[in-house]
C-alpha positions, 0 to 999 in steps of 0.5 A, spaced: 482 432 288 478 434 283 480 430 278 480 424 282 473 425 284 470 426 278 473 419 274 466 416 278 462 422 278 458 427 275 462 434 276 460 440 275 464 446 277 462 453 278 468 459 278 468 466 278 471 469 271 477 472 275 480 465 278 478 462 269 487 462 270 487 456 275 482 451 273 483 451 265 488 445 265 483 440 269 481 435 264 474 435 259 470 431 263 469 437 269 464 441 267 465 448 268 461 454 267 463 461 268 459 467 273 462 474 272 460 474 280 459 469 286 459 470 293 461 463 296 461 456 294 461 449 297 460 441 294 453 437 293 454 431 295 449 424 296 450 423 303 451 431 304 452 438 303 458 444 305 456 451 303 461 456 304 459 464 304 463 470 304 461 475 309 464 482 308 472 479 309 471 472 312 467 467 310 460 462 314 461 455 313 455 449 313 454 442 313 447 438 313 445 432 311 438 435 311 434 432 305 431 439 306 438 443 306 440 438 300 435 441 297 435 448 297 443 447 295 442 443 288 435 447 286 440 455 287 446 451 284 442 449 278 439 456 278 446 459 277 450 454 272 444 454 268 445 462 267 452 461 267 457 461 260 460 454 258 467 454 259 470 454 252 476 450 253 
């Protein structure tokens, strides 16, 4: 799904270091950055936004379509990769 999405679009993924193994073979034109940690996930998208949060061992799912909610998601994401190491493929 990933690799189909990202033929037309922009892709920026975001990875924890202990998953590096399952995501090295995607093709150069994902960008990818490595945290050491992160507590949950999700996909920003034009029409909306999915936040998916770890909560203890389960995890809180959201969907919006609020400006306001796509914002606060694009504004933290930013704030992540810009402070995360670059793949190096």
């Amino acid at each position: 799904m990933i690799e189909d999405i990202s033929r037309n679009n922009e892709t920026r993924l975001l990875v924890s270091r202990d998953i590096i193994h399952h995501i090295k073979d995607l093709p150069p034109r994902i960008h990818i950055r490595v945290r050491d940690k992160l507590f949950g996930g999700g996909f920003i998208g034009i029409g909306g936004v999915v936040l998916i949060i770890k909560h203890g061992i389960d995890y809180i799912s959201l969907y919006s379509r609020q400006d306001y909610i796509i914002d606060i998601a694009k504004t933290y994401f930013n704030n992540l990769w810009n402070d995360a190491e670059v793949f190096q493929r």
